[in-house]
MOPAC internal coordinates of N, CA, C and O (Angstrom, degrees):
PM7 1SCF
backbone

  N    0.0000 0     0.00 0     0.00 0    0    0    0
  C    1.4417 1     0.00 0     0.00 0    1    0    0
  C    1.5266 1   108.58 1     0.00 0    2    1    0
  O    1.2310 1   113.95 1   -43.79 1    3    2    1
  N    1.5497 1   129.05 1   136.21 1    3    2    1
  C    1.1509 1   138.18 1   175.29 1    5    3    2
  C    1.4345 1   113.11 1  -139.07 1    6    5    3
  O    1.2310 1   124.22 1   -61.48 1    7    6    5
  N    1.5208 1   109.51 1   118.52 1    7    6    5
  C    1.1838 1   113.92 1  -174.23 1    9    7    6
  C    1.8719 1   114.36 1  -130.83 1   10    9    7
  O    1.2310 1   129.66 1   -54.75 1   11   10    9
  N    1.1013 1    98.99 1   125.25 1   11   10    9
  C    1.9293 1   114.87 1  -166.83 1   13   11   10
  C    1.2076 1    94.15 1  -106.57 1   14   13   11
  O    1.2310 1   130.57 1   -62.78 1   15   14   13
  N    1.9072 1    97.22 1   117.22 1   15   14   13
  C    1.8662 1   112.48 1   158.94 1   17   15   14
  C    1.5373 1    97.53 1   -93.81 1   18   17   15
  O    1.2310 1   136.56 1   -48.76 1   19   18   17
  N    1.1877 1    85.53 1   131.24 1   19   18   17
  C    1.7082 1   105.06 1   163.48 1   21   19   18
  C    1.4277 1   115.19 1  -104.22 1   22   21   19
  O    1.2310 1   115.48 1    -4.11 1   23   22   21
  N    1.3572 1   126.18 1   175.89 1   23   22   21
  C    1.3979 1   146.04 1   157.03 1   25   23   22
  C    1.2187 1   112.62 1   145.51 1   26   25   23
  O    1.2310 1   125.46 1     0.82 1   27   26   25
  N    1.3520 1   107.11 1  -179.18 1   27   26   25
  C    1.8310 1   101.89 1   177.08 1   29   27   26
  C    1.3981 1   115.32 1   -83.14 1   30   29   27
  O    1.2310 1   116.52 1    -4.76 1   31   30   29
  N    1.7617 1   124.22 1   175.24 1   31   30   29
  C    1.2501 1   118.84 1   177.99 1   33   31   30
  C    1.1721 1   127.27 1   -61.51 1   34   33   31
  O    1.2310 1   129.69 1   -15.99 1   35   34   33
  N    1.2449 1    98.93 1   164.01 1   35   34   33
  C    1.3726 1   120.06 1  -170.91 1   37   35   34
  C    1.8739 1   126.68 1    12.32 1   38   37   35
  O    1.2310 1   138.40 1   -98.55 1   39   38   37
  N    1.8673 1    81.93 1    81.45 1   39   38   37
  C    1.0524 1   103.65 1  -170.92 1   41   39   38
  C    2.1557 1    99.40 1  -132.38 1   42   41   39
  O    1.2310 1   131.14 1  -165.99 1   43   42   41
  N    1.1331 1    96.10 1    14.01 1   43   42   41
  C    1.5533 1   114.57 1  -174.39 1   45   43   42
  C    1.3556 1   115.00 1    71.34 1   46   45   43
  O    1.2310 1   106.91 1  -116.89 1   47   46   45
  N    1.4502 1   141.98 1    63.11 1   47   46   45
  C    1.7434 1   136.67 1  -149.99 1   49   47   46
  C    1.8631 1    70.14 1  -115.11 1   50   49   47
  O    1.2310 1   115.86 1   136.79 1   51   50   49
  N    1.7840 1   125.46 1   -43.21 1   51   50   49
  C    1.2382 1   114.90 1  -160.12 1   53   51   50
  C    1.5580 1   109.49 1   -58.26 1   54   53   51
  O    1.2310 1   128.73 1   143.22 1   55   54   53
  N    1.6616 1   100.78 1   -36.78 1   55   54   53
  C    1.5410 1    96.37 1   175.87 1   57   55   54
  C    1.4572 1   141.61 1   -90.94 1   58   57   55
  O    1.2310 1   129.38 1   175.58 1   59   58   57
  N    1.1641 1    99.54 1    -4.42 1   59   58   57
  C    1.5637 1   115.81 1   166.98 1   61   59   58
  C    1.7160 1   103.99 1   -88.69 1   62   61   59
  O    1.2310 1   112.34 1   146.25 1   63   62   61
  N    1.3225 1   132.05 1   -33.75 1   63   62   61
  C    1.3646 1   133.78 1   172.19 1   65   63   62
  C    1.5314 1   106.12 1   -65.13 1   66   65   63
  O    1.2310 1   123.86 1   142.91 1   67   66   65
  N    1.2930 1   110.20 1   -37.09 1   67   66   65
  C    1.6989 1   105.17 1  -171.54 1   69   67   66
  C    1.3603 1   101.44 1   -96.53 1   70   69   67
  O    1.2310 1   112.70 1  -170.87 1   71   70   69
  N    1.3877 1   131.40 1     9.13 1   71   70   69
  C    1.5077 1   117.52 1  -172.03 1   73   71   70
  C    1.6682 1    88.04 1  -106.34 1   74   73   71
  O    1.2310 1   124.27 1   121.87 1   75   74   73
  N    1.7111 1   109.41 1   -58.13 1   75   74   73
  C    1.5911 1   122.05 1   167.99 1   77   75   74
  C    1.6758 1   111.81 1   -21.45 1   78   77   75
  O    1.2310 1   131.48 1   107.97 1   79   78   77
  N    1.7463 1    95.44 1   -72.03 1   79   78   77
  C    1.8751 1    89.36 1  -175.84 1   81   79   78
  C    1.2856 1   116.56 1   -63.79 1   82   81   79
  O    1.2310 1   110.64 1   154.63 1   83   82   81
  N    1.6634 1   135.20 1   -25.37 1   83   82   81
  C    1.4794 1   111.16 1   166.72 1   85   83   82
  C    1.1972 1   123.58 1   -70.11 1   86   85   83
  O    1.2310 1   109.65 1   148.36 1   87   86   85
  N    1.2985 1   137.02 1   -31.64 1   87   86   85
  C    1.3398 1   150.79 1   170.43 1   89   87   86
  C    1.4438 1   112.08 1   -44.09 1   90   89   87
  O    1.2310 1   113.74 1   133.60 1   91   90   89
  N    1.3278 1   129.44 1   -46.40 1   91   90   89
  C    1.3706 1   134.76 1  -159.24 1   93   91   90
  C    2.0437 1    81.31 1  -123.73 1   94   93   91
  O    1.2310 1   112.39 1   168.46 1   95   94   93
  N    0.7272 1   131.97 1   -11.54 1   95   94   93
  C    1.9687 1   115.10 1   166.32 1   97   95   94
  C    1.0992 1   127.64 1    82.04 1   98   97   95
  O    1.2310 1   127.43 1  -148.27 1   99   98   97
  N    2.1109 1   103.31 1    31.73 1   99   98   97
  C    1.0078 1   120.67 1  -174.99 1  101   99   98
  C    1.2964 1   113.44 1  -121.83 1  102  101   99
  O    1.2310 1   117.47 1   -14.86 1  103  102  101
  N    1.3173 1   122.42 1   165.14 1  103  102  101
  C    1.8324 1   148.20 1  -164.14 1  105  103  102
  C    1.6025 1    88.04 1   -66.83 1  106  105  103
  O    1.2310 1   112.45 1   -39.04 1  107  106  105
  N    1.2430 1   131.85 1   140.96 1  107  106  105
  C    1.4339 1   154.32 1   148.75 1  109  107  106
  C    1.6069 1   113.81 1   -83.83 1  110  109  107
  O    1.2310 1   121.83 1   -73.58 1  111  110  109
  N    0.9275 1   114.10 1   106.42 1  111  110  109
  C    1.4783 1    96.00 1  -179.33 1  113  111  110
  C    1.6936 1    91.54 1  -131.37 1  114  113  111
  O    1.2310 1   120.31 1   -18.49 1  115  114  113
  N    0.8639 1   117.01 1   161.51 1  115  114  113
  C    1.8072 1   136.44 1  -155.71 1  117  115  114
  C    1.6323 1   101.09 1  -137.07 1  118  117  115
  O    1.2310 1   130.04 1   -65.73 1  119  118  117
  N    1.5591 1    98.25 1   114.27 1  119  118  117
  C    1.6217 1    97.76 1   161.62 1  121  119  118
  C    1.6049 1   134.88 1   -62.44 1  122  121  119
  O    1.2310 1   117.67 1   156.11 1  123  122  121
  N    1.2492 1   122.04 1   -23.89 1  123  122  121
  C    1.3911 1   146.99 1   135.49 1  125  123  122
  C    1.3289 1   123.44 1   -16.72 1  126  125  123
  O    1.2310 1   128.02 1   103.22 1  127  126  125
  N    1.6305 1   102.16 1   -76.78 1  127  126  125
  C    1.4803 1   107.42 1   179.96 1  129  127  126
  C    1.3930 1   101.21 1   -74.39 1  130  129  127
  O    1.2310 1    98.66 1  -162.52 1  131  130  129
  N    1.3044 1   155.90 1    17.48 1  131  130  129
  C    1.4734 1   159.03 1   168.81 1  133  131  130
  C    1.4460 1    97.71 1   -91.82 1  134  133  131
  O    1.2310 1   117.24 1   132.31 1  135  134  133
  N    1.8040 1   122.86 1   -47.69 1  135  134  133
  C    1.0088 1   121.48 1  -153.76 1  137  135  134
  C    1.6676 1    95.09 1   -87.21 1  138  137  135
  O    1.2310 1   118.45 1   160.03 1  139  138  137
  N    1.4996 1   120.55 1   -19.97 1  139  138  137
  C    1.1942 1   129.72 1  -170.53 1  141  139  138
  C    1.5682 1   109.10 1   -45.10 1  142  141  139
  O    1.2310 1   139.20 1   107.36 1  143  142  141
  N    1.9167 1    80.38 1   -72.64 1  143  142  141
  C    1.5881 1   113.53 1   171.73 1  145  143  142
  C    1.7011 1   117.58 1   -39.18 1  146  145  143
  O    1.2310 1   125.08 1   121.17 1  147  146  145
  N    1.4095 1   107.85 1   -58.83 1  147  146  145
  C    1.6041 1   107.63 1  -178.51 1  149  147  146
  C    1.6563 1   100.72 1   -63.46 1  150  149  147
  O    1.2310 1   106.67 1   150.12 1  151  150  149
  N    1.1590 1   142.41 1   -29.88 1  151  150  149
  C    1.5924 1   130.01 1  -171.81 1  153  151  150
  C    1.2990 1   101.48 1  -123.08 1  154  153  151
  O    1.2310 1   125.25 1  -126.22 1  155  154  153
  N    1.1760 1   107.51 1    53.78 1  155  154  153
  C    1.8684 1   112.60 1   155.20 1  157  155  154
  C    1.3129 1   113.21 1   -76.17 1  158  157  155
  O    1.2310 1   116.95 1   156.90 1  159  158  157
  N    1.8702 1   123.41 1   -23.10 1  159  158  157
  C    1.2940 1    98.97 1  -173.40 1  161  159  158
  C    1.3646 1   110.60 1   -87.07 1  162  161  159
  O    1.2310 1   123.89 1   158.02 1  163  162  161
  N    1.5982 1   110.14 1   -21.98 1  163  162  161
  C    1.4658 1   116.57 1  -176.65 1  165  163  162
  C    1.6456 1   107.92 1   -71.54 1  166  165  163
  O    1.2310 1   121.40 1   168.70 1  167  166  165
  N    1.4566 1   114.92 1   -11.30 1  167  166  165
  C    1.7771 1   103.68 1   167.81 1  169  167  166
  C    1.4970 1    90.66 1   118.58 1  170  169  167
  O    1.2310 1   110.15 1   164.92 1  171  170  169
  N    1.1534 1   136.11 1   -15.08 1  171  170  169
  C    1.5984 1   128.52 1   143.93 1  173  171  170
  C    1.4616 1    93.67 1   123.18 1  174  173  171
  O    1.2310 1   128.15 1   -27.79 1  175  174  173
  N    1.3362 1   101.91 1   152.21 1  175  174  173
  C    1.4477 1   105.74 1  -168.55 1  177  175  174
  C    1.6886 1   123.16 1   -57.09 1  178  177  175
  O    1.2310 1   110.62 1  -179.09 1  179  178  177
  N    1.2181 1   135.24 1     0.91 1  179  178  177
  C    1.0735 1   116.92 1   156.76 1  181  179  178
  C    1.7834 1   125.44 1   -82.44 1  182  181  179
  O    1.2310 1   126.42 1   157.47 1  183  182  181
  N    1.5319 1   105.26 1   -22.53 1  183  182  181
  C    1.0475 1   102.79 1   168.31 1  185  183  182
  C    1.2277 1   119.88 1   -63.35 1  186  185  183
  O    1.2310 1   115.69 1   138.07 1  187  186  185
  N    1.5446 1   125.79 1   -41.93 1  187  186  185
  C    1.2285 1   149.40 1   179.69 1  189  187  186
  C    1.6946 1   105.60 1   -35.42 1  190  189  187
  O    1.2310 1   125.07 1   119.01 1  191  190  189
  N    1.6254 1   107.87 1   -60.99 1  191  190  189
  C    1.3439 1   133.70 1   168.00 1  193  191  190
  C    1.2756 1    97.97 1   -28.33 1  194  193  191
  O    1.2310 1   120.10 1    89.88 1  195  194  193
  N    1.8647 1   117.42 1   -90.12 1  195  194  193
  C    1.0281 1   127.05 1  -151.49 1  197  195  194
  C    1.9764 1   117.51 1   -52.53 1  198  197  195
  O    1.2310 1   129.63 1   124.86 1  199  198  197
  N    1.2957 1    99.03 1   -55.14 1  199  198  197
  C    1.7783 1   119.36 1   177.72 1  201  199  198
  C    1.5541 1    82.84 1   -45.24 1  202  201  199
  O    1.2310 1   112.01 1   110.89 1  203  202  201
  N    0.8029 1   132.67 1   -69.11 1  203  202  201
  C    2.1508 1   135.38 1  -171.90 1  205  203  202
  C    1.9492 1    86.50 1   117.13 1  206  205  203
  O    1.2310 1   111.51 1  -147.47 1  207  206  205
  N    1.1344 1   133.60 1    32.53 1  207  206  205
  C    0.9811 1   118.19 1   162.33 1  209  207  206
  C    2.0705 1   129.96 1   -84.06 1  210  209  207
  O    1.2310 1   131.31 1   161.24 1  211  210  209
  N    1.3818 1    95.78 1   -18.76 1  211  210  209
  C    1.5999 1   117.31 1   168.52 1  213  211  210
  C    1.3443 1    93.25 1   -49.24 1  214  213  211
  O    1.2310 1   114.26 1   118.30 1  215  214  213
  N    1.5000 1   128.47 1   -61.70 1  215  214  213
  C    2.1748 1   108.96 1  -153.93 1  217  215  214
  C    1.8824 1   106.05 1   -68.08 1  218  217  215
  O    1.2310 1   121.13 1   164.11 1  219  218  217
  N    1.6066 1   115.45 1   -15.89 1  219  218  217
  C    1.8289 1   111.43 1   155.96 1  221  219  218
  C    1.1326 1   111.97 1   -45.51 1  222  221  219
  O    1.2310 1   123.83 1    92.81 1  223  222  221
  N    1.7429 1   110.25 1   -87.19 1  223  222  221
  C    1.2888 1   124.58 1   159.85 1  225  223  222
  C    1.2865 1   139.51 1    14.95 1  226  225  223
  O    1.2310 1   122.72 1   103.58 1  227  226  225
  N    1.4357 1   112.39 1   -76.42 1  227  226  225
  C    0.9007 1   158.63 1  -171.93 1  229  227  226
  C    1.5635 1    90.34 1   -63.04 1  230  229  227
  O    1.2310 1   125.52 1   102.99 1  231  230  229
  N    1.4261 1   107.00 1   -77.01 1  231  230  229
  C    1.5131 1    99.45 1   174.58 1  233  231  230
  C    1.3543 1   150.83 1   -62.45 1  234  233  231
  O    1.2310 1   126.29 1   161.60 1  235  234  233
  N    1.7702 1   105.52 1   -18.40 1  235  234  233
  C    1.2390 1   108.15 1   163.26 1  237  235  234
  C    1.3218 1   122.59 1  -120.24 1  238  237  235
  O    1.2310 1   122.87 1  -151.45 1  239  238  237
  N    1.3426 1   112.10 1    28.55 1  239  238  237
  C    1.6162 1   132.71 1   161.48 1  241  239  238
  C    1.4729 1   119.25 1  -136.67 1  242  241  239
  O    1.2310 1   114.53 1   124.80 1  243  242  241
  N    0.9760 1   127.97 1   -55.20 1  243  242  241
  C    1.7966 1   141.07 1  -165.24 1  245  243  242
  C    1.6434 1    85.19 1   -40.64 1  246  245  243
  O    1.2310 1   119.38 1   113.34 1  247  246  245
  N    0.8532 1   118.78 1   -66.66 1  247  246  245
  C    1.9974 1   122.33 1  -153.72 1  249  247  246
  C    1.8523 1    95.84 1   -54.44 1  250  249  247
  O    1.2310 1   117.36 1   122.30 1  251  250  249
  N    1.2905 1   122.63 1   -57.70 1  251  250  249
  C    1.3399 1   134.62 1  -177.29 1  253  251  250
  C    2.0612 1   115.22 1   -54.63 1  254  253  251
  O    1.2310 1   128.41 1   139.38 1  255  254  253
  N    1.6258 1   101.41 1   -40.62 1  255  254  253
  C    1.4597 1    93.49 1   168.48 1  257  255  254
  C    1.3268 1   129.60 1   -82.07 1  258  257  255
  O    1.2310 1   129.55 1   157.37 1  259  258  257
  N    1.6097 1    99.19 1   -22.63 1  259  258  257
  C    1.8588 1    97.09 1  -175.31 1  261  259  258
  C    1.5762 1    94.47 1   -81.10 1  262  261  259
  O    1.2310 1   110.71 1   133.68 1  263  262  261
  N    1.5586 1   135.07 1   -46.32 1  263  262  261
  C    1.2744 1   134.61 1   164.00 1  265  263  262
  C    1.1129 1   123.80 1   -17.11 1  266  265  263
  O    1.2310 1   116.15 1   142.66 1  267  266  265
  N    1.6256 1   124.92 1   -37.34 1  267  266  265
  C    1.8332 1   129.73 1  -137.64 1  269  267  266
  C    1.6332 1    76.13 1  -110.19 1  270  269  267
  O    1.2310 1   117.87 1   124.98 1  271  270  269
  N    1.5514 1   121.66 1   -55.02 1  271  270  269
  C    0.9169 1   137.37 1  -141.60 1  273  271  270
  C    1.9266 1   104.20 1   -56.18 1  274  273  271
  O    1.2310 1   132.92 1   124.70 1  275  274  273
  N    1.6967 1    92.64 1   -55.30 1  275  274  273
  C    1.1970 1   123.58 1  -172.60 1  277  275  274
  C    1.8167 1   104.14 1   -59.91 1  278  277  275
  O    1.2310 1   127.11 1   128.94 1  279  278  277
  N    1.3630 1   103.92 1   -51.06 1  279  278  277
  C    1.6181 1    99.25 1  -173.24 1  281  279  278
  C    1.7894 1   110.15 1   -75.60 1  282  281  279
  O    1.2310 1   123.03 1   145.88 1  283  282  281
  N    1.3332 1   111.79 1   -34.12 1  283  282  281
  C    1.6830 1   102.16 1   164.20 1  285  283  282
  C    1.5129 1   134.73 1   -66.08 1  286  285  283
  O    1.2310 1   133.69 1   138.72 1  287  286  285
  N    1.1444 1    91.14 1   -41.28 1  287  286  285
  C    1.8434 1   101.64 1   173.51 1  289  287  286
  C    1.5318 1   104.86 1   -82.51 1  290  289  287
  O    1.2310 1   133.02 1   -34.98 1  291  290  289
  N    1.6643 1    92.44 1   145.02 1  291  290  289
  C    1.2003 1   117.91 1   172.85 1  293  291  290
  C    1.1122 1   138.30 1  -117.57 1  294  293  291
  O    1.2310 1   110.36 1   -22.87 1  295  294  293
  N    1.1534 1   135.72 1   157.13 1  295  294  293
  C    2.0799 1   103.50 1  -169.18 1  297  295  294
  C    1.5990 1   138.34 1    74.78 1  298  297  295
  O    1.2310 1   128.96 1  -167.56 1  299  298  297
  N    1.2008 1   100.34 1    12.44 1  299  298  297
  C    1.6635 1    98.36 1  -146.66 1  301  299  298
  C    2.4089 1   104.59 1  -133.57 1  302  301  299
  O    1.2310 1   135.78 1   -12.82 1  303  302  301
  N    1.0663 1    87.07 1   167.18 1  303  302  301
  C    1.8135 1    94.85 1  -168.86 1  305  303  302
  C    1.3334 1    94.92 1  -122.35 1  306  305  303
  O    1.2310 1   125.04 1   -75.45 1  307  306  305
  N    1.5824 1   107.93 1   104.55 1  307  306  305
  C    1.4807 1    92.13 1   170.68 1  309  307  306
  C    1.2689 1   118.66 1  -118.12 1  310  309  307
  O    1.2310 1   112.81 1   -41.97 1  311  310  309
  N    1.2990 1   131.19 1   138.03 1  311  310  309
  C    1.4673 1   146.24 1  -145.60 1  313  311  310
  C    1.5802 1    99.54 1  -103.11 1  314  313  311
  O    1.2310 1   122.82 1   -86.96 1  315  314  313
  N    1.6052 1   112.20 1    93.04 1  315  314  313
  C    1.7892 1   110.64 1  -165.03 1  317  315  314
  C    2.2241 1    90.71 1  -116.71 1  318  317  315
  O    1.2310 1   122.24 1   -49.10 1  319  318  317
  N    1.1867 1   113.32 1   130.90 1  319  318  317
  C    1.4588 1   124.89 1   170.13 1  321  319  318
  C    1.6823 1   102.06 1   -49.47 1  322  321  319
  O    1.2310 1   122.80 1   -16.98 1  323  322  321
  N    1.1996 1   112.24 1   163.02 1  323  322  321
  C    1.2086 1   118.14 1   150.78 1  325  323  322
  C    1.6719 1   143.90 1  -151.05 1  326  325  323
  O    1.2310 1   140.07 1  -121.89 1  327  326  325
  N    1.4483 1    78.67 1    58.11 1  327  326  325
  C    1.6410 1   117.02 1  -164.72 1  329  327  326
  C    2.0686 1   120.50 1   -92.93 1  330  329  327
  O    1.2310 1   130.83 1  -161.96 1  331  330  329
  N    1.4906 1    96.71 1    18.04 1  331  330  329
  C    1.2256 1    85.49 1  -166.31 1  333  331  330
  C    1.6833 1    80.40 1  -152.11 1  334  333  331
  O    1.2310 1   117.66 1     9.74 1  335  334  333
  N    1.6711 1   122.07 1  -170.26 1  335  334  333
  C    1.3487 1   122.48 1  -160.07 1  337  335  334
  C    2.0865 1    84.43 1  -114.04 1  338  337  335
  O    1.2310 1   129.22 1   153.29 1  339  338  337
  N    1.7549 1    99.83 1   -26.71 1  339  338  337
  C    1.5901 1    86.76 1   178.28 1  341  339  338
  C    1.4085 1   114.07 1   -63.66 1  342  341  339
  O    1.2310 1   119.31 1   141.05 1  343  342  341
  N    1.6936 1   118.92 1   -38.95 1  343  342  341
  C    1.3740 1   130.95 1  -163.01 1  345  343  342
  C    1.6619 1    87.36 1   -53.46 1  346  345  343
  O    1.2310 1   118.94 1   105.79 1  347  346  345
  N    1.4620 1   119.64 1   -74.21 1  347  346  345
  C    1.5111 1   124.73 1   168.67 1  349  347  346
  C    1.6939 1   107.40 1    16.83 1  350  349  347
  O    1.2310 1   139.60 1    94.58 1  351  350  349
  N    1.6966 1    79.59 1   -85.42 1  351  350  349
  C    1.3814 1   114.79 1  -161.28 1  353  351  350
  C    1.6140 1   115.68 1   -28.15 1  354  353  351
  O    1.2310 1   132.38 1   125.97 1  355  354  353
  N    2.0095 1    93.69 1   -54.03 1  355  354  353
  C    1.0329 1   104.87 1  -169.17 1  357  355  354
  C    1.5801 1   121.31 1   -74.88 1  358  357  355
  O    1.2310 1   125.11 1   167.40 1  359  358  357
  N    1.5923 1   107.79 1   -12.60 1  359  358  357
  C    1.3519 1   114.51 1  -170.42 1  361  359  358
  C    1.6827 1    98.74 1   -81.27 1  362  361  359
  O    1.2310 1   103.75 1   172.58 1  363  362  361
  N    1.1221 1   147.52 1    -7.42 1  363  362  361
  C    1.3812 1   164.98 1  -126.34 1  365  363  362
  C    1.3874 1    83.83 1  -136.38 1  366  365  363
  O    1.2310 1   114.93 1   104.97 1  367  366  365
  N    1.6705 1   127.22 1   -75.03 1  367  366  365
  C    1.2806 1   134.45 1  -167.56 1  369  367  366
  C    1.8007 1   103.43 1   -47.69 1  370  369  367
  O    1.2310 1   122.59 1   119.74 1  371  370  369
  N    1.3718 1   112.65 1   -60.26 1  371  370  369
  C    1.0649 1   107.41 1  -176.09 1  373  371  370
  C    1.7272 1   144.83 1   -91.66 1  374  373  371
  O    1.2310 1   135.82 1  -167.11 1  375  374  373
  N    1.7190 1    86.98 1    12.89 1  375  374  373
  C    1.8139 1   118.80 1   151.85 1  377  375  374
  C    1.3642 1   103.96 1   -68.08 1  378  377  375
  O    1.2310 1   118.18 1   133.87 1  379  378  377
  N    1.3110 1   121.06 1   -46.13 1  379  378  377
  C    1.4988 1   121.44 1  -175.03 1  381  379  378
  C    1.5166 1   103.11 1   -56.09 1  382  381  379
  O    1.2310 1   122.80 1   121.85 1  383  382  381
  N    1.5009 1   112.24 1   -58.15 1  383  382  381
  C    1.3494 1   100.03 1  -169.43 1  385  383  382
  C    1.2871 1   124.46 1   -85.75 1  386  385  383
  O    1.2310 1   113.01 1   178.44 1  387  386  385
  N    1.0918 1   130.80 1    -1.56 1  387  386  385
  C    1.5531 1   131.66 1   142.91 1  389  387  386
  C    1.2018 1   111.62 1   -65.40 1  390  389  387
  O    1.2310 1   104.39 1   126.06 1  391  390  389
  N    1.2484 1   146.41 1   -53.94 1  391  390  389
  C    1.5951 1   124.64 1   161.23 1  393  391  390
  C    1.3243 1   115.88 1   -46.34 1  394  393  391
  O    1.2310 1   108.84 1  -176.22 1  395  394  393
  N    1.0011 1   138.48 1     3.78 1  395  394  393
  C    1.3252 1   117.41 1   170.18 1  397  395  394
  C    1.7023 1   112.95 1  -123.42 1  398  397  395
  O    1.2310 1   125.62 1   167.13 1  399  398  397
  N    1.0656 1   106.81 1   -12.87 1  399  398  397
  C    1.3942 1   122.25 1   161.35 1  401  399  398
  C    1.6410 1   111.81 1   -51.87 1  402  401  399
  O    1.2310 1   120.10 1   180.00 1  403  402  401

């Protein structure tokens, strides 16, 4: 079972995702710390944020890691924003693949 809270920031999705996946005995995984990981060389995703280089990014990567992430893992709550038209995108992408799951 895989289940994605959405909404915009800081609106608590980290703590209802991390309270949710221990409760039910599942993986937490954070769209954040994905974005962390992918822009370590650029100085990590808040820098990414600030420079305004994240909404590139974002577009020709963000959709492909939360995607990969979502269809390999199993078990797991992942806590994705939904502040942008890619975030959208991806929440759409990965309705698809829970219906077919």
């Amino acid at each position: 079972m895989n289940i994605t809270i959405t909404g915009p920031r800081s609106v608590g999705k980290t703590s209802v995702s991390k309270l949710l996946a221990k409760k039910l005995k599942l993986k937490y995984i954070s769209s954040d710390d994905i974005g962390e990981r992918a822009l370590k060389k650029q100085g990590g995703l808040d820098k990414a944020i600030k420079s305004g280089i994240i909404k590139e990014f974002i577009k020709k990567n963000g959709y492909n890691l939360i995607t990969d992430v979502y269809r390999k893992e199993k078990n797991l709550v992942i806590n994705l924003p939904s502040y942008t038209q890619v975030e959208k995108d991806i929440s759409k992408e990965i309705k698809k693949i829970r219906e077919k799951s």
